[in-house]
N, C-alpha and C positions, 0 to 999 in steps of 0.2 A: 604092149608095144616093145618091139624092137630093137632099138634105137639104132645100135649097130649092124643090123643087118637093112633097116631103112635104108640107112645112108649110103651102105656100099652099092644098094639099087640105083642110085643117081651116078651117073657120068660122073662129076665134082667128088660126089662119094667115094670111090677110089683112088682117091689120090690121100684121106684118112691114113690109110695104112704107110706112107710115105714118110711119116711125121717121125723124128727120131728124139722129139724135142732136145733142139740145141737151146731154143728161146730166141733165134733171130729176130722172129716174127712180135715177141713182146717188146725185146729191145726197142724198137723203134716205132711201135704204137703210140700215138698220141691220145687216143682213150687210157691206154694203160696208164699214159704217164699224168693223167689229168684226175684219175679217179684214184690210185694213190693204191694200189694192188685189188679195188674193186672188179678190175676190168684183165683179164690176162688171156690173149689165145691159147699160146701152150696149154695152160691148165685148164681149158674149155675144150681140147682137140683131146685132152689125155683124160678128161673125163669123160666124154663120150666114146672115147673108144676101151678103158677099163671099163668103167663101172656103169656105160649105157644108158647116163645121164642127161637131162637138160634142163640148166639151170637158168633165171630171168637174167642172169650177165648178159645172157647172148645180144640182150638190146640194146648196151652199149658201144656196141661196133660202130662207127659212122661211115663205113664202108671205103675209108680210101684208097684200100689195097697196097699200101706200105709192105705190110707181111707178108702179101703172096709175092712181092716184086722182093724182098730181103729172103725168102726160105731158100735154102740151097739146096732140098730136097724138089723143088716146085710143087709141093702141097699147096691145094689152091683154098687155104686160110682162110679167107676172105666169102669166097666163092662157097666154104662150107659150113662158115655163119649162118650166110642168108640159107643155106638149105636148111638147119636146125633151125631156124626163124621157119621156116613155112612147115615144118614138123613138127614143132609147139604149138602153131595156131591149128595144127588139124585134128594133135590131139588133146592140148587143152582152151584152145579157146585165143582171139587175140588178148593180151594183158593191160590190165585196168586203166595203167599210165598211158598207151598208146592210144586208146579208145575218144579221146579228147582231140588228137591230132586226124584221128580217122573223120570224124564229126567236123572239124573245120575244110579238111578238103574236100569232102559231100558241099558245103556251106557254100564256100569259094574259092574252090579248087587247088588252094595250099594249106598246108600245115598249121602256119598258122595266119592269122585272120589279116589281111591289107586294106584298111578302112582309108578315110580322108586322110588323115595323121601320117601313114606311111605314104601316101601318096604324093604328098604336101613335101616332104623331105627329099623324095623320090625327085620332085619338078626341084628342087636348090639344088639339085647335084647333076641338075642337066639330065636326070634319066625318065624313059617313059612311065607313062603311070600306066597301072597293071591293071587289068579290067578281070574281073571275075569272069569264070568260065562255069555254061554247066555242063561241059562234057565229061568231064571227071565223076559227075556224079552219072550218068550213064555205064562209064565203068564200074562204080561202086554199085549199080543197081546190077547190072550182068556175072559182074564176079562174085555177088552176096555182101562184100564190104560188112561192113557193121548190121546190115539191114537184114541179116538169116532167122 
């Protein structure tokens, strides 16, 4: 694989080459700043464009797109996580930790599980209670989800 010529195939993918890393984009991550230098964009955009790497950091993004809104180059950061996120699951596979959150939204359509107990806290703060959906798993059954 490729890695760097992947990516410049996706629209997102060229905007890669724009990166001059200043570190705007880590500055003000709050993955970065919670995981303690576990989690850094720069060094995730500067390794996949030297050394045509992808490493499991990449699943610590939470996607708020801080980084693509703070780069002054408008590299879309954010935008080229989640691309190396769908280029890791196609050529190694989804990863182990994820696997468990895939399985509960097949189950009940979120992440993680909304039984009585949440629902229960859900009605004290005035909010509706969340009814499982099996549309989601519909999706997971058409896109392959976990089920390949």
């Amino acid at each position: 694989m490729d890695l760097r010529k992947e990516l410049a195939e996706d629209v997102d993918g060229k905007t890669l080459n724009y990166c001059f890393s200043c570190g705007m984009c880590t500055g003000g991550c709050p993955s970065a700043m919670m995981t303690e230098s576990e989690y850094n964009p720069r060094r995730i955009l500067h390794r996949a464009v030297i050394e045509g790497k992808l490493e499991d950091d990449i699943w610590l993004c939470t996607n708020c797109y801080l980084c693509q809104e703070r780069c002054p180059t408008k590299t879309k950061v954010a935008d080229l996580i989640s691309l190396m996120r769908r280029v890791y699951v196609k050529h190694k596979s989804i990863p182990d930790f994820i696997k468990p959150l895939v399985v509960n939204l097949g189950a009940c359509g979120f992440t993680q599980h909304i039984g009585e107990l949440e629902n229960k806290r859900r009605k004290r703060m005035n909010l509706p209670e969340i009814k499982h959906t099996s549309e989601i798993r519909k999706i997971l059954k058409k896109t392959g989800g976990l089920y390949e």
